[in-house]
C-alpha positions in Angstrom: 0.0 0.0 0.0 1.0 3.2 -1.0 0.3 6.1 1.3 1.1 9.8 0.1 0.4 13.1 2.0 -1.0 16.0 0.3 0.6 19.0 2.8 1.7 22.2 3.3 1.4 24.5 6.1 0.3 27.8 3.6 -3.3 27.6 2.9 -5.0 28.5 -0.7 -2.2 26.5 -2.6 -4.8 23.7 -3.7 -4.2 20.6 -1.3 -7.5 19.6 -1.1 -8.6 20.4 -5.7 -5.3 18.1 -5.9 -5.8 15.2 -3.5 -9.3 14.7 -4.5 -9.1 15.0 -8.3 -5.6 13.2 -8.1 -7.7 10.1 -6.1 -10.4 10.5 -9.0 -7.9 10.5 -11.9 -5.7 7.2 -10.0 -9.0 5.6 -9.5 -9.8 5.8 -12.9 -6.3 4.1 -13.7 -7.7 1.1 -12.3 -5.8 2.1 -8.8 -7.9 1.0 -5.8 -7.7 4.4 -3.9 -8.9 5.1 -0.4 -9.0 9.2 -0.2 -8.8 10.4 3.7 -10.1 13.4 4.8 -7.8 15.1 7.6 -8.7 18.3 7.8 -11.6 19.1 10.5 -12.5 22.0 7.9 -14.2 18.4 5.6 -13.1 20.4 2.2 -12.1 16.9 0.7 -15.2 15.3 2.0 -17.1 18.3 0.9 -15.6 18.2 -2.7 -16.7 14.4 -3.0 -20.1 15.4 -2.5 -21.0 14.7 1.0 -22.2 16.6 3.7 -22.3 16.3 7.2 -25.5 14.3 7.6 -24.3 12.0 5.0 -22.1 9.8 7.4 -22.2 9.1 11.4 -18.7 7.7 11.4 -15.4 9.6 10.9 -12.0 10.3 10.6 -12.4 11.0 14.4 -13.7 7.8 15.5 -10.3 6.6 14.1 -8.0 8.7 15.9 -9.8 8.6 19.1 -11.4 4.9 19.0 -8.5 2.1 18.8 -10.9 -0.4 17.8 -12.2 1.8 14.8 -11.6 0.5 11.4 -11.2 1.9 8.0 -13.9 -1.0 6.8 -16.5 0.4 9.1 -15.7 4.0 8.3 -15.4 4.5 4.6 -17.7 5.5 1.9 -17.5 4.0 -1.8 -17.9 7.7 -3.4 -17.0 6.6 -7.0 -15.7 2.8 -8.9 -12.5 2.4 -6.9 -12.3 5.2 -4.7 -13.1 5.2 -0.9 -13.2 8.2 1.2 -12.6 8.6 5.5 -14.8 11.8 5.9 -14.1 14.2 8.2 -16.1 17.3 10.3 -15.7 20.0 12.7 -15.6 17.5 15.3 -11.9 16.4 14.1 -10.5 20.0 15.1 -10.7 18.4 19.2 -8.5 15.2 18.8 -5.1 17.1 19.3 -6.8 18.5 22.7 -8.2 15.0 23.2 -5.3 12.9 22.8 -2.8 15.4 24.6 -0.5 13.3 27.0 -1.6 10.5 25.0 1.6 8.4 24.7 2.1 7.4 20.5 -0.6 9.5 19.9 1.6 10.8 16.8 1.2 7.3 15.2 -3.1 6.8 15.2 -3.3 7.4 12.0 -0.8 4.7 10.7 -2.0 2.4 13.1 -5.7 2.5 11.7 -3.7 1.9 8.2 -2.1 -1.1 9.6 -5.9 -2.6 11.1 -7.4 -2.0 7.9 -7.7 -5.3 5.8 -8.4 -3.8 2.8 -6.3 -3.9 0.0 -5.9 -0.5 -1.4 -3.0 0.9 -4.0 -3.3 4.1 -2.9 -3.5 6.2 0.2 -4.0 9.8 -0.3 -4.3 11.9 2.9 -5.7 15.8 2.2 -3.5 17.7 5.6 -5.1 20.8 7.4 -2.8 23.9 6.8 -0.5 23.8 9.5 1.9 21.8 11.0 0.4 20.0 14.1 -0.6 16.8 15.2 -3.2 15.9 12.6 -0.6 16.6 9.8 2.2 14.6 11.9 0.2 12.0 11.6 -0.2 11.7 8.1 3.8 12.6 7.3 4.1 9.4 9.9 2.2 7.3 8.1 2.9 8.2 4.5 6.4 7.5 2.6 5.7 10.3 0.1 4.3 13.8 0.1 2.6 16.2 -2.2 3.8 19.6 -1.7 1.3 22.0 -3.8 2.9 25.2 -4.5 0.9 28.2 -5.8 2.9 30.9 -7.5 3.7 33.4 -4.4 6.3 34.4 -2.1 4.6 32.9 0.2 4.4 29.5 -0.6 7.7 29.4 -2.0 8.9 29.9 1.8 6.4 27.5 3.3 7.7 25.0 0.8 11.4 25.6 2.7 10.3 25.8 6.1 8.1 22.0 5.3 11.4 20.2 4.7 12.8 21.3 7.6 9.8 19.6 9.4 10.3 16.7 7.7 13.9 16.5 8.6 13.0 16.9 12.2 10.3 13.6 11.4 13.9 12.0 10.2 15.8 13.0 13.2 13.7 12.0 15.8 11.5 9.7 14.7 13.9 7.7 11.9 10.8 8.5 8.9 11.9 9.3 5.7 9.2 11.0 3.5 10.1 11.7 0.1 9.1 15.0 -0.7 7.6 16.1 -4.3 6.7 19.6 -4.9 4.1 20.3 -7.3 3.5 23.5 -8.9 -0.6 24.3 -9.0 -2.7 27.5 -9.8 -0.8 28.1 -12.4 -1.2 30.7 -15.0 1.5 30.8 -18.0 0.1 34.6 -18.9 1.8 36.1 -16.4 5.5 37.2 -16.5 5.7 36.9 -12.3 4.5 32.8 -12.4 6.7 31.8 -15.6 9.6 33.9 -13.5 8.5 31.7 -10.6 8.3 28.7 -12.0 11.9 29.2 -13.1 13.1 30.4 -9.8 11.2 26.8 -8.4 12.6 24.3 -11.0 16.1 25.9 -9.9 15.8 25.7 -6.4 13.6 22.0 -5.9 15.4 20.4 -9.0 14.2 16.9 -9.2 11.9 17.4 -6.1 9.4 19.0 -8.4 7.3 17.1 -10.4 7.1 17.7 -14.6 3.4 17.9 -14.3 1.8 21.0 -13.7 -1.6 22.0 -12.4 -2.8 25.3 -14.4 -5.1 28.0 -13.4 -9.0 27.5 -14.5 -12.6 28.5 -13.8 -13.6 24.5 -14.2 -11.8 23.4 -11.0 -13.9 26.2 -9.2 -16.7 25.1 -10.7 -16.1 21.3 -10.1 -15.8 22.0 -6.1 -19.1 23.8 -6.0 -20.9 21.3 -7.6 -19.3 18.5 -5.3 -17.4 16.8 -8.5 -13.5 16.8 -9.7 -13.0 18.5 -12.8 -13.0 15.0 -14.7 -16.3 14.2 -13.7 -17.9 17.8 -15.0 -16.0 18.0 -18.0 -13.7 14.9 -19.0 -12.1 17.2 -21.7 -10.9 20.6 -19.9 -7.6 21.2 -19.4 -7.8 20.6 -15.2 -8.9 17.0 -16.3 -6.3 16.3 -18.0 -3.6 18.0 -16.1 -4.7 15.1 -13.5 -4.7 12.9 -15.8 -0.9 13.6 -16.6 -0.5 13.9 -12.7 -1.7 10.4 -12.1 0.6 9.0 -15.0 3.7 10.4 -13.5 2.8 9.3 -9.8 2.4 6.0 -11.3 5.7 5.8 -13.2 7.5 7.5 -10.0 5.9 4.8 -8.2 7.0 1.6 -9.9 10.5 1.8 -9.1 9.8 1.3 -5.2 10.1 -2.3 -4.2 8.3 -1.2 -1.0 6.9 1.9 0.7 9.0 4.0 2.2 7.0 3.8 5.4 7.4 -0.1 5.7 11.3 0.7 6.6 9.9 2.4 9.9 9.9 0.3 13.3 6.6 -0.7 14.1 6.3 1.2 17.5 4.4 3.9 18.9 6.6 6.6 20.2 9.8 5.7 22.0 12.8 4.6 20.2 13.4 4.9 17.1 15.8 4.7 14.0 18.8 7.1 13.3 21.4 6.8 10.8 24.2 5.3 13.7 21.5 2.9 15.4 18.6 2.7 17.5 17.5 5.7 19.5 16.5 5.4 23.5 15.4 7.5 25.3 13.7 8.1 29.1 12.5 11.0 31.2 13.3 10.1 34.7 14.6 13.2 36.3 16.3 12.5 39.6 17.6 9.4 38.6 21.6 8.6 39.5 21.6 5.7 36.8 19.8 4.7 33.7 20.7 1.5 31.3 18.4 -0.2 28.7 18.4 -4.2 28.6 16.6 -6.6 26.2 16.7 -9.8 24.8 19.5 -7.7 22.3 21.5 -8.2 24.9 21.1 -10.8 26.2 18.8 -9.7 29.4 22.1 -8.8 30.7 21.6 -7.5 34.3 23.7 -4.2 34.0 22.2 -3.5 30.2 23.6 -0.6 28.0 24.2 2.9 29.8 21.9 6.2 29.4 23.4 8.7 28.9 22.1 12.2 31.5 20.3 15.5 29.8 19.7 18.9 31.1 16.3 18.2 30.7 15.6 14.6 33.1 16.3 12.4 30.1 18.2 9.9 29.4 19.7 8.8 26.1 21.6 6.4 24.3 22.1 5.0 20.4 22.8 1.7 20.2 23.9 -0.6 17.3 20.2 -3.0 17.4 20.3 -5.2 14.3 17.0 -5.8 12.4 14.1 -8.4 14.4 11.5 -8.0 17.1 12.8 -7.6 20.6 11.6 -7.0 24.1 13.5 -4.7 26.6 12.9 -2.5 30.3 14.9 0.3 31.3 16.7 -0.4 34.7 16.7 2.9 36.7 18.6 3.1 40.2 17.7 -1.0 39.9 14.2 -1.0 38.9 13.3 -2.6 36.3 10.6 -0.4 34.4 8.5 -0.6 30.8 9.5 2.7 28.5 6.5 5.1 29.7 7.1 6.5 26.1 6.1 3.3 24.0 2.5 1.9 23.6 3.8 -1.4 22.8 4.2 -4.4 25.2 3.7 -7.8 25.9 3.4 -9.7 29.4 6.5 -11.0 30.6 6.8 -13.8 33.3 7.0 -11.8 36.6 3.4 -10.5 36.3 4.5 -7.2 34.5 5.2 -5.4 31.1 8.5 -5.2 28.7 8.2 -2.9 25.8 8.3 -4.4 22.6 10.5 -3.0 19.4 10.7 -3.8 15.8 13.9 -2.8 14.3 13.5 -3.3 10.6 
């Protein structure tokens, strides 16, 4: 499965026009596409033609309910394309799920339930950068980064990878970025000056397709259709069109999602380029080590290293397969507080389970 984000934290560069006709124009490829709403504004949901009363069940439910399913949630809104809708109601999940530990990894974890077998994933991002859109960078291996000609959006583009090399450097997620330049009108001296200015500063992050400027997209969204579906020969429909091809030829060199190479748990370590990433709060604490079965169980484990802050830290050299470990702190033996994962162990308690890839 294939999951790509459609983000970027300017609003009015087209995120939601190109996820949904995107999904419309892949699903008409003969790609089995499952189009997720993740925006509490519902523009994506709203574009596919449904409103509000039109579904009891949401992209909510799946963030806040851990037994919610994509099966129970979805709605068939064309052949081959699915849709999570969302509402207002999706705005309260960051407040709900603060202190919530993993609670950046909900969304990949409903992925992961889901026994349906879709090509595609596309997930339409709210415009900012908060938990709702860490979610969907988490789960996804690529993202869409729409790009309308402005100053503006030029620098949100910028300040975007440098959140996603934060997601690399302390969570171990690669996300391949693609840039993709949208609303884009040819008359004017200031875009084609742009578009230069953007080909020579993204190089091969930005796509060959471009989205262009036109009344018919406006026009599609207020009648609740994608621009293929009110008029299969205007020039938006066939920009998708060309978008879907190229997605589809960028896609077919990738043996595997990019996502797949991430370790399967939900906040605590994770992968860096010089090993496996550990790390505790226990302020107060005169000694920290981390044991496992990678070691062995040995009694005096691998030492923490002390922060300013109450953490401890250390990278170790874990090679790939499924392991259980405990932090020992001043001798107790103690579950990582920071991972949701865990299985019983024989003394009636927890250890903390990790997937190294």
């Amino acid at each position: 499965m294939r999951v790509i984000a459609l983000a970027n934290q300017k609003g009015g560069c087209g995120k939601t026009t190109v996820a949904t006709n995107l999904a419309a124009a892949l699903a008409e490829c003969d790609q089995r596409v499952l189009l997720f709403d993740n925006d509490p504004q519902g523009h994506a949901t709203l574009a596919s033609g449904l409103g509000e009363g039109d579904f009891a069940a949401s992209a909510y439910d799946l963030y806040l309910t851990l037994d919610a399913r994509i099966e129970d949630i979805r709605k068939t809104v064309a052949p081959n394309l699915d849709l999570i809708p969302a509402g207002i109601e999706l705005s309260a999940v960051e407040q709900a799920l603060a202190g919530e530990s993993g609670r950046e990894w909900r969304l990949r974890r409903a992925l992961e339930r889901s026994t349906l077998a879709y090509d595609v994933v596309l997930i339409d991002c709210p415009p900012s950068v908060g938990l709702l859109t860490f979610n969907a960078l988490l789960a996804s291996g690529e993202v869409i980064v729409p790009v309308d000609a402005s100053a503006q959006s030029a620098q949100a583009v910028r300040k975007f990878r440098e959140t996603l090399e934060v997601l690399r450097e302390r969570r171990g997620h690669l996300t391949q970025p693609r840039v993709l330049l949208s609303n884009y009108d040819p008359r004017s001296r200031f875009a084609r000056n742009f578009a230069m200015d953007l080909a020579r500063d993204f190089g091969d992050l930005l796509l060959d397709t471009v989205v262009h400027h036109t009344v018919r997209l406006k026009e599609a969204v207020a009648a609740g259709l994608t621009a293929g579906r009110l008029d299969p020969g205007c020039r938006a429909a066939l920009d998708f069109h060309n978008l879907a091809a190229e997605m589809l030829t960028l896609g077919a060199g990738l043996a595997e999602p990019v996502a797949d190479t991430l370790p399967a748990v939900a906040g605590g370590p994770c992968l860096t380029a010089h090993g496996v990433r550990f790390v505790g709060r226990f302020p107060g604490a005169r000694a920290v080590r981390v044991t496992g079965s990678f070691t062995g169980w040995k009694s005096e484990g691998e030492p923490l290293t002390p922060k300013d802050n109450g953490e401890w830290e250390a990278v170790l050299p874990v090679p790939s397969g499924r392991y259980e470990y405990c932090f020992i702190v001043d001798g107790d033996w103690l579950p990582d507080a920071q991972n949701a994962e865990a299985v019983p162990n024989d003394f009636g308690g927890v250890n903390s389970l990790l997937v190294v890839p």
